[in-house]
C-alpha positions, 0 to 999 in steps of 0.5 A, a space after each residue: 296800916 298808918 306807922 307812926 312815933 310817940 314821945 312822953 318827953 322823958 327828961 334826962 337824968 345825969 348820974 348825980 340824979 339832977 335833971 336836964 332841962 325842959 326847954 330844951 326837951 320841948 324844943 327837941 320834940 318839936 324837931 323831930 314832930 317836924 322830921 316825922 312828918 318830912 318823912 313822910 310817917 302818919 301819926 305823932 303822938 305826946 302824952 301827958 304827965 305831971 312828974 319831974 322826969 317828962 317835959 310835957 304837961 300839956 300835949 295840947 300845947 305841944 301839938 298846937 306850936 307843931 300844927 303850923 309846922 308840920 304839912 300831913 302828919 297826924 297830932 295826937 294826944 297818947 294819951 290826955 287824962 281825962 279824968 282830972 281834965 275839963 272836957 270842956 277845955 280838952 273840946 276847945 284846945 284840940 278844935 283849935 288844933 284841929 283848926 290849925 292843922 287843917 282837920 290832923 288832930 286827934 285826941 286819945 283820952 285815958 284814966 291816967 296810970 299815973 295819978 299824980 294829975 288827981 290831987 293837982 286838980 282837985 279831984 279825988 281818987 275815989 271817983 277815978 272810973 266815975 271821972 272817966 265815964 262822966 267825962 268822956 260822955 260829956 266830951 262826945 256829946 260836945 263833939 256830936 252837938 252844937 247845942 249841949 244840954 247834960 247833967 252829971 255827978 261830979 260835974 256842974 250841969 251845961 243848960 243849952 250851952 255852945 262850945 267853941 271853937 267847933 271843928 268837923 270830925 274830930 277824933 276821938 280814940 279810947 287808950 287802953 292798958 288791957 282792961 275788958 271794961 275800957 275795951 268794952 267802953 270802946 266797942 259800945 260807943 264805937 270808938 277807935 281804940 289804941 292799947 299800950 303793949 309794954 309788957 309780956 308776950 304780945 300775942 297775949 292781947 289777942 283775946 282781948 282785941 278780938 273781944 273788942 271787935 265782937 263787941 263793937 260789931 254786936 253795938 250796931 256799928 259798921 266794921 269798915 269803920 273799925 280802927 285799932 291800934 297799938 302803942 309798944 315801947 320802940 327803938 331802932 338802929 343798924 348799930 347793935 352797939 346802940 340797941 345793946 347801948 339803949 338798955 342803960 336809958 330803958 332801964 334807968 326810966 323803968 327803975 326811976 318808975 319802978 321806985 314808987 310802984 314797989 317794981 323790982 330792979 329791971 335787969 338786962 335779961 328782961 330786957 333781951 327777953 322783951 327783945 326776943 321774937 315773942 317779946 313786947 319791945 320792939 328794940 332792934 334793926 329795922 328788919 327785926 322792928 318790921 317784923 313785930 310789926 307785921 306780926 301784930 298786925 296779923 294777928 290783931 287786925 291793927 289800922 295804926 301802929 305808934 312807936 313810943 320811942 323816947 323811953 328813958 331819955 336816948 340822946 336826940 340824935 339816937 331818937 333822930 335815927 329811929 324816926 329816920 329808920 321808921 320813916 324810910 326802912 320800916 315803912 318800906 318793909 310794913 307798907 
């Protein structure tokens, strides 16, 4: 099973409410891309969000200054919205990645949970599972051939058009939030599917990852294909101190969130709760983290796991600690 990290680049707040800066976050992600890989550990992932509070609008950007950097991990986007991007351009700039890396990027494509990417490109709500659909078969069809003739709705048609720069075997996975029909979107096109669990009882999702594998075995495709992951909100240390500490930037992110979602206020038995054995965060030792782990991979049958180890802005040297941990003591315990 591939262990990596993931990061939205959340931006700090000072109690005042005044943001930190952006250019210090990019440079501290392109830091840690870089210790990631030294480490040894498979996958970085970035996500993409238009909002005051994460640095990264463009994970493509990201992931092509940490190519030429980096020797073995794998770049990948957690996700690109594809709904309001042009596949187009997400087809070039990934290639290019892709190119740059030697064959290590990937693309994770998405509706988007946050909508603010719509009206800033134009596109209209009301078309967002339409969006999707048109755009993600556009985009495979880009990858799969050279020579591009397609139609669609919400999109101007490509009459024998070529797109370049082509790279072989680039990735494309589905990000999922637990949706059956994005589930079953996945198994249909036999794609790899990554689910974020950030919530509940983890085993919850089991009936729906073993839908996943029924579905994708009843399309024709080959099993020993299969690949699976999950993305669940992570933090590790040695020191209960820090992970006791890390409750005052979680829960300071998911009330920012919370604010415009109409959430209530996030409280710290929720938190100790999320942190229990059936819990979805994976907050504690390496020991504890290790064991969620192997829990999931028992009973989802996981190929990856990604760590989103940046929620709520921890300093640098705490998320430099997470990655040390999941780099050397988790993947000795997991592997």
């Amino acid at each position: 099973m591939e262990l990596g990290v993931g990061m939205f680049g959340d931006i700090p707040f000072d109690e005042s409410g005044n943001p930190g800066k952006a250019d210090q976050k990019l440079r501290e992600i392109i830091s840690a891309i870089q210790f990631a890989d030294e480490l040894g550990l498979d996958v970085f992932a970035i996500g993409e969000h238009h909002r005051p509070d994460y640095a990264v609008a463009s994970p493509e950007i990201v992931l092509a200054a940490a190519a030429p950097v980096t020797k073995q991990i794998k770049l990948m986007s957690a996700v690109t919205v594809l709904s309001s991007s042009e596949p187009v351009k997400v087809y070039q700039d990934f290639s290019t990645i892709h190119l740059l890396s030697a064959g290590r990027a990937e693309i994770g494509a998405d509706r988007g949970s946050f909508i603010e990417s719509f009206p800033l490109f134009g596109y209209d709500l009301k078309d967002y599972d339409e969006l999707f659909e048109e755009k993600l078969n556009l985009l495979l069809k880009i990858r799969n051939e050279t020579n591009v003739t397609w139609t669609g709705n919400l999109r101007p048609p490509m009459i024998n058009q070529t797109v370049f720069p082509r790279s072989e075997n680039l990735p494309i996975w589905i990000a999922a939030g637990g949706t059956p029909s994005s589930v079953l979107r996945a198994a249909r096109l036999g794609l790899p599917l990554i689910v974020a669990i950030i919530g509940g009882n983890p085993a919850q999702f089991s009936p729906l990852l073993e839908y996943y594998r029924e579905e994708y075995i009843s399309y024709g495709h080959d099993p020993a294909k299969m690949q699976l992951a999950v993305h669940a909100h992570t933090f590790v240390s040695e020191n209960q101190k820090d992970i006791d500490n890390y409750f005052h930037y979680y829960s300071r992110q998911m009330n920012r969130i919370g604010q415009s979602r109409g959430w209530p206020t996030f409280t710290h038995g929720q938190y100790e709760a999320g942190r229990s054995k059936h819990g979805a965060y994976l907050f504690g030792s390496s020991q504890e983290v290790s064991e969620k782990i192997l829990m999931m991979k028992e009973v989802f049958g996981l190929t990856r796991f990604i760590g989103h180890i940046d929620v709520g802005a921890p300093p640098h040297d705490m998320l430099m600690n997470t990655i040390e941990l999941m780099g050397t003591k988790v993947v000795d315990k997991v592997k």
